[in-house]
C-alpha positions as CSV (number, residue, x, y, z in Angstrom):
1,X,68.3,100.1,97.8
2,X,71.3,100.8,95.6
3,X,73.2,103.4,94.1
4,X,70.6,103.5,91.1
5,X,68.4,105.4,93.3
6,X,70.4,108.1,94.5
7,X,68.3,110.8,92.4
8,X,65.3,110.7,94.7
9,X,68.0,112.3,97.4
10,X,67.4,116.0,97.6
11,X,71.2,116.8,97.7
12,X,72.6,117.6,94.3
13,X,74.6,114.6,93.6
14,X,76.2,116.8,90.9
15,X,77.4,119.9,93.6
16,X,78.3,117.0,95.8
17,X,80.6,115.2,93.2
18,X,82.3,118.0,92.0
19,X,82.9,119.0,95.7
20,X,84.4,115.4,96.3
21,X,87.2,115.3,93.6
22,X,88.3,119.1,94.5
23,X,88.7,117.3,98.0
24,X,90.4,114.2,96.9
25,X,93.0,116.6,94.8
26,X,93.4,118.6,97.8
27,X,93.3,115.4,100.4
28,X,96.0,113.9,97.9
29,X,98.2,117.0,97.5
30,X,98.4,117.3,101.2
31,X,100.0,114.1,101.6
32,X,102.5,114.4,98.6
33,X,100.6,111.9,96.5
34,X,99.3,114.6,94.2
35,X,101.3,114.0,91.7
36,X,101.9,110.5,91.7
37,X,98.0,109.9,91.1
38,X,96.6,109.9,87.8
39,X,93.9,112.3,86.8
40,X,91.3,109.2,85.5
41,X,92.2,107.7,89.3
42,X,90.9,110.9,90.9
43,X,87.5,110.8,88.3
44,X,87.1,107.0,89.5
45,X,87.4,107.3,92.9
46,X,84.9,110.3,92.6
47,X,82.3,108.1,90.9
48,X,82.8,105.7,93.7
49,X,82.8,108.1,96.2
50,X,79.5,109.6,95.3
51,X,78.1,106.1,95.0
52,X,79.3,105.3,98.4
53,X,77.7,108.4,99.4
54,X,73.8,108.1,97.6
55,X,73.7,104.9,99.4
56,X,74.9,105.6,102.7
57,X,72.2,108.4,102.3
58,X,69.8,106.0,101.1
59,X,70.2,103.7,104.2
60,X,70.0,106.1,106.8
61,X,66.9,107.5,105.3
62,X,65.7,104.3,104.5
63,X,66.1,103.3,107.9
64,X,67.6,99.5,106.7
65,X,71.1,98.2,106.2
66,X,73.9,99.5,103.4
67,X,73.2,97.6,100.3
68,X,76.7,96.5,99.7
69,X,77.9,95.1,96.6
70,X,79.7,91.9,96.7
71,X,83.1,91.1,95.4
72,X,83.7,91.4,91.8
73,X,80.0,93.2,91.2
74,X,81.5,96.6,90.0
75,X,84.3,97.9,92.5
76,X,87.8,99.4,91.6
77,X,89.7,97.6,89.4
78,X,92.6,98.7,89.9
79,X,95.2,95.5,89.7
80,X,98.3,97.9,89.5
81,X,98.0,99.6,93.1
82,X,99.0,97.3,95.9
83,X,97.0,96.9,99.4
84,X,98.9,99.8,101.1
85,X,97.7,102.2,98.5
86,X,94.0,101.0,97.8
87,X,93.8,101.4,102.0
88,X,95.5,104.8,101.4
89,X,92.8,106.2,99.3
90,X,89.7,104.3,101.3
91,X,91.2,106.5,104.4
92,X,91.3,109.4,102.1
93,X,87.6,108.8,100.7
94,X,86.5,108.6,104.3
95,X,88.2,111.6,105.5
96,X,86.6,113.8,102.4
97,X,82.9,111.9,102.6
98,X,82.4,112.4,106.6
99,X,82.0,115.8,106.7
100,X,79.9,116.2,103.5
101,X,77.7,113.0,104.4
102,X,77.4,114.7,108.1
103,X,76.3,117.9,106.6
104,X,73.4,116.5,104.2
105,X,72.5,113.9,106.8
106,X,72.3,116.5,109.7
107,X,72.4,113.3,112.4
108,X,70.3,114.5,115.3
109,X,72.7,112.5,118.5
110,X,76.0,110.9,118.6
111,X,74.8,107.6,118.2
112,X,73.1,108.7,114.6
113,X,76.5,110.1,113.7
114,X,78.3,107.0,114.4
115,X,76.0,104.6,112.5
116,X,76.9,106.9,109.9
117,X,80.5,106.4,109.9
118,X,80.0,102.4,110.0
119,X,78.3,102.5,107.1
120,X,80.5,104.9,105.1
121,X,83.3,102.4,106.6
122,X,81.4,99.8,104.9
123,X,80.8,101.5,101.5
124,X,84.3,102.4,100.8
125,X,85.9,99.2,101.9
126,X,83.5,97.2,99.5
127,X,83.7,99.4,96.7
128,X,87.1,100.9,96.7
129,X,89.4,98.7,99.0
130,X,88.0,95.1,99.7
131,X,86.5,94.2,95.9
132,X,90.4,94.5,94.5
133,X,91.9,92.5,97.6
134,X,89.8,89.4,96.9
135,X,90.9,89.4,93.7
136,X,94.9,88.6,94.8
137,X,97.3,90.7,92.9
138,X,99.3,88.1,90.3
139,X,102.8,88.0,91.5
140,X,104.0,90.3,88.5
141,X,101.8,93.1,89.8
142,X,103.2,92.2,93.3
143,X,106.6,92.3,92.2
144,X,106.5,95.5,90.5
145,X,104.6,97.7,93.1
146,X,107.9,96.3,95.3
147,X,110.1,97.6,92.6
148,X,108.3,101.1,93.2
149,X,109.3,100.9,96.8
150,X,112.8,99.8,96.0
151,X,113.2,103.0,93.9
152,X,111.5,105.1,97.0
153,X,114.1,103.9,99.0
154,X,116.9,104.8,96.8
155,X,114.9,108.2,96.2
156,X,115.4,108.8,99.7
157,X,118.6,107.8,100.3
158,X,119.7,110.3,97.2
159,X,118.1,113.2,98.7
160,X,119.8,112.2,102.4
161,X,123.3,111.4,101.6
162,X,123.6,113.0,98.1
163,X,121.6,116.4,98.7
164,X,122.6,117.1,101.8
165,X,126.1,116.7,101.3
166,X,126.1,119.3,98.3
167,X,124.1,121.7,100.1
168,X,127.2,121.4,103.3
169,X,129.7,121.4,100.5
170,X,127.9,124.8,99.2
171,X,127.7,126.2,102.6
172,X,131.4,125.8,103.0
173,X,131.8,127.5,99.8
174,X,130.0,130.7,100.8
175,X,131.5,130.2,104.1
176,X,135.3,130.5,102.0
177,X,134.2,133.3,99.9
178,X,132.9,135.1,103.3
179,X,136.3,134.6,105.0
180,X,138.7,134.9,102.2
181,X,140.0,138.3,103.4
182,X,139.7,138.4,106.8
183,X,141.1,134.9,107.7
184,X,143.0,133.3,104.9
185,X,143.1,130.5,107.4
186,X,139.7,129.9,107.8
187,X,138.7,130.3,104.5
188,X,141.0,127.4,103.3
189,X,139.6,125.4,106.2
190,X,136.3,126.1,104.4
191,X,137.3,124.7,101.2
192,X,139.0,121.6,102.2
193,X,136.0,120.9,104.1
194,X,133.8,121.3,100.8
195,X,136.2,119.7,98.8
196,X,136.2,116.1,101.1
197,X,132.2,116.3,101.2
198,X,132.0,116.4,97.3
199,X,134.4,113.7,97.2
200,X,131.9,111.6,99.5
201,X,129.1,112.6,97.3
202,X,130.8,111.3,93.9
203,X,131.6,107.9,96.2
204,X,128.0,107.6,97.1
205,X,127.3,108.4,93.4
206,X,129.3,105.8,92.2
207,X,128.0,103.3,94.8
208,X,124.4,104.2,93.1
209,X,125.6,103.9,89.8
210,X,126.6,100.7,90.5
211,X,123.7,99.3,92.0
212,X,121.3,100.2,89.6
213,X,123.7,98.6,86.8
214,X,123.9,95.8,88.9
215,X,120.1,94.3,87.9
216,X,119.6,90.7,88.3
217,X,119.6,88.8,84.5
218,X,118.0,86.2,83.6
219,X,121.4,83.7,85.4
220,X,122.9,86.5,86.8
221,X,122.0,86.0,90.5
222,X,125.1,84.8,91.9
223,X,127.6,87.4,89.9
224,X,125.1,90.1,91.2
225,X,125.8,88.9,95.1
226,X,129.3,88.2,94.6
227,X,129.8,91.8,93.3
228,X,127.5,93.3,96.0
229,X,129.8,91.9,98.5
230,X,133.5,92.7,96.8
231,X,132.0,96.6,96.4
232,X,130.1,96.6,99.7
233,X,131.5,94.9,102.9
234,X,135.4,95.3,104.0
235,X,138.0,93.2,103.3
236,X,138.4,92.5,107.0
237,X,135.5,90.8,107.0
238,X,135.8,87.1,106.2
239,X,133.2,86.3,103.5
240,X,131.7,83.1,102.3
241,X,129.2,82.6,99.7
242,X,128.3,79.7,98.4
243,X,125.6,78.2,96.0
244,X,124.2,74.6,95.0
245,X,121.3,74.4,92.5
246,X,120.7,75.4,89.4
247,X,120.1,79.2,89.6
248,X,120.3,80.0,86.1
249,X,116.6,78.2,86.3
250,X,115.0,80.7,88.7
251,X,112.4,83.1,86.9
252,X,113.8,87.1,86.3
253,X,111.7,88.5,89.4
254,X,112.4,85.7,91.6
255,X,115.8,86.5,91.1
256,X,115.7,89.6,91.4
257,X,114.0,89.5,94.7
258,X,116.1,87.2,96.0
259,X,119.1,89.3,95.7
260,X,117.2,92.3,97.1
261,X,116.3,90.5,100.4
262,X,120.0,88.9,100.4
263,X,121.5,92.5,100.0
264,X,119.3,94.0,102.6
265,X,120.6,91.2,105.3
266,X,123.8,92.1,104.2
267,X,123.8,95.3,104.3
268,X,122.0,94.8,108.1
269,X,124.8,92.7,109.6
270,X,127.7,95.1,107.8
271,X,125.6,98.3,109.0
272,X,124.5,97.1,112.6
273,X,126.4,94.2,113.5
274,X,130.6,94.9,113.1
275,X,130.8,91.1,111.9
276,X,134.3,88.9,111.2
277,X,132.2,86.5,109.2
278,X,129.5,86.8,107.0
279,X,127.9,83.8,105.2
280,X,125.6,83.9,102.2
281,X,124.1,80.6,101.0
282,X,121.9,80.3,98.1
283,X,120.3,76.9,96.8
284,X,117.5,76.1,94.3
285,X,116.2,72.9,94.4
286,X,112.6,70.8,95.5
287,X,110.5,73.5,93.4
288,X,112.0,76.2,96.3
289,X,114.9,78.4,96.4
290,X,116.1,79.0,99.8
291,X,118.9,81.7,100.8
292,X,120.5,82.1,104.2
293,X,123.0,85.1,105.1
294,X,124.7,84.3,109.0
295,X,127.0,86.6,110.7
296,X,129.2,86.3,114.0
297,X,128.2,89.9,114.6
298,X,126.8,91.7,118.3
299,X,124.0,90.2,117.5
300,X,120.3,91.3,119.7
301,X,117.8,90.0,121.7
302,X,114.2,89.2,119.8
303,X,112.0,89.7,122.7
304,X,113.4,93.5,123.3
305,X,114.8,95.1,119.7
306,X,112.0,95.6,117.3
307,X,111.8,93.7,114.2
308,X,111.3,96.4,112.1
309,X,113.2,98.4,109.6
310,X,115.4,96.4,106.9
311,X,113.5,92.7,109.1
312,X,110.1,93.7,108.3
313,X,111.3,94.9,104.7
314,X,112.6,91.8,103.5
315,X,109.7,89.8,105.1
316,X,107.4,92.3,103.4
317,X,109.4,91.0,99.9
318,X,109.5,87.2,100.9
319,X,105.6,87.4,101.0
320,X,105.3,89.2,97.5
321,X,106.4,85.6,96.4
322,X,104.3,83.6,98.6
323,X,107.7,83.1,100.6
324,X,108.8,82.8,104.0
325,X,111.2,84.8,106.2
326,X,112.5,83.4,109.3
327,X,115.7,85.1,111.8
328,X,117.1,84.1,114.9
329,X,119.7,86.4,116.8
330,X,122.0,85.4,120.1
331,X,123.5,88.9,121.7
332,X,127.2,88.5,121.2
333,X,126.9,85.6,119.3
334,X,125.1,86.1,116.0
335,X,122.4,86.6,113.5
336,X,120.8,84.5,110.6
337,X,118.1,84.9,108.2
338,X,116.5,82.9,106.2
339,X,114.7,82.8,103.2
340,X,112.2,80.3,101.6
341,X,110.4,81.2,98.2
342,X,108.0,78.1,96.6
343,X,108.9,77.9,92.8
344,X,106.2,78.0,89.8
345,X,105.4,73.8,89.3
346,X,107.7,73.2,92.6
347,X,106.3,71.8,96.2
348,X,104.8,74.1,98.3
């Protein structure tokens, strides 16, 4: 039985789909994706949605299994939305179809109500979540949706360090204005105080503004780390970089993503580690370009810190290219990462 025979269901599929996209707006608003998602999304995931739901309906009447469709026979196509966002909405379908497929279904015992979650599980992975995912993103896609998270980050990191110190340096203001003549003292305390956090603001605007002038060209690879590292780590540091290779050969997005995932370790050891020596090594050759960044830094112990945050980030990017991403640490001693990404025609 298939979605084709959904009309011999006494619910009104058309109620029932209007009900479902005023749910999915309001499931997606309630999240803050709202307005990231396109109104044509919403109307497609609705379609599927009541799909998913005429057949769950038609099974547990039926009494016989979901009549899932297979791979490539009609599910989202949706080849610019990455796996964390196509799970995203198949968790959002499911929260917005349980109640209403509870409520026409009217299961008579527990065990009714969770067959009826396994097979709404099942409709909305095949149809909105698995169909895409056998169908492997091309690395462009891949790339770009990493892009997207890059400019989250950056996003945030605006609204942490830029924001916020406006809003103190604004406080301090009204904070002068309130004490100018009561306590002349105080109020000049106020606006010295606002005056150094602008000042840090335009810094961390001019860090920004570098950055995002700082995109990798087609060649530009090593000039874009060797400037990340003059700007970014102190000059008591004792830096190294050093490359072998042709890396003028490397595709745009390889390079790009290189530097990303070299800038993050970076950034890690300067951030976390208090290092005197920081290596960076970059060498494209054997149809691979491999980069390595080694500090003499505090270093931690794999077994208890977690390898999250900028770790799991970078691995995250290395596997966008089919890549790997390997690190070793030794408390007090050190830390190195490494990075291994299989070039187009090269060995893999």
């Amino acid at each position: 039985m298939s979605a084709s025979t959904a009309h011999v269901h006494p619910y009104n599929a058309s109620a029932a789909r209007e009900e479902i996209v005023t749910s999915v707006r309001q499931a997606l608003h309630q999240d803050g994706r709202g307005p990231a998602v396109r109104p044509e999304i919403v109307d497609e995931l609705a379609v599927h949605a009541c799909a998913v739901l005429a057949d769950v309906i038609a099974a547990v009447e039926g009494g016989g299994p979901l009549d899932v469709i297979p791979p490539g026979g009609g599910g989202w196509p949706r080849p610019g939305m990455d796996w964390a966002q196509l799970l995203r909405m198949g968790t959002t379908l499911f929260e917005v179809l349980l109640p209403i497929a509870l409520r026409e279904l009217a299961p008579p015992d527990d065990a009714a109500v969770t067959r009826i979650s396994v097979l709404l599980h099942q409709g909305i992975t095949a149809r909105v979540v698995r169909d895409p995912l056998v169908r492997p993103l091309p690395p462009s896609d891949l790339v770009l949706a990493s892009r997207r998270d890059e400019r989250r980050r950056m996003t945030r990191e605006l609204h942490d360090q830029v924001l916020h110190g406006m809003g103190l340096a604004l406080q301090s203001l009204d904070l002068h204005r309130y004490h100018a003549e009561t306590s002349p003292a105080l109020a000049r305390d106020k606006v010295d105080r606002a005056i150094g956090l602008l000042r840090q603001v335009m810094s961390t605007l001019q860090q920004f503004s570098v950055e995002l002038r700082r995109s990798v060209e087609p060649g530009g690879l090593e000039r874009a780390l060797r400037s990340y590292l003059t700007v970014h780590v102190e000059p008591s540091v004792d830096v190294v970089i050093r490359t072998r290779g042709d890396l003028t050969s490397l595709p745009a997005e390889v390079g790009e993503e290189v530097y990303l995932i070299v800038r993050e370790a970076v950034r890690n050891a300067v951030c976390h580690a208090s290092p005197s020596r920081l290596h960076v090594a970059v060498e494209v050759g054997g149809g691979t370009v491999r980069a390595t960044v080694t500090d003499d830094g505090v270093g931690f112990d794999p077994g208890v810190s977690p390898a999250g945050g900028g770790l799991s980030s970078m691995q995250e990017r290395a596997m966008l290219l089919r890549g790997q991403f390997t690190w070793s640490s030794v408390p007090g001693v050190g830390t190195r990462v490494e990075l291994r990404i299989p070039l187009a025609g090269g060995d893999q």
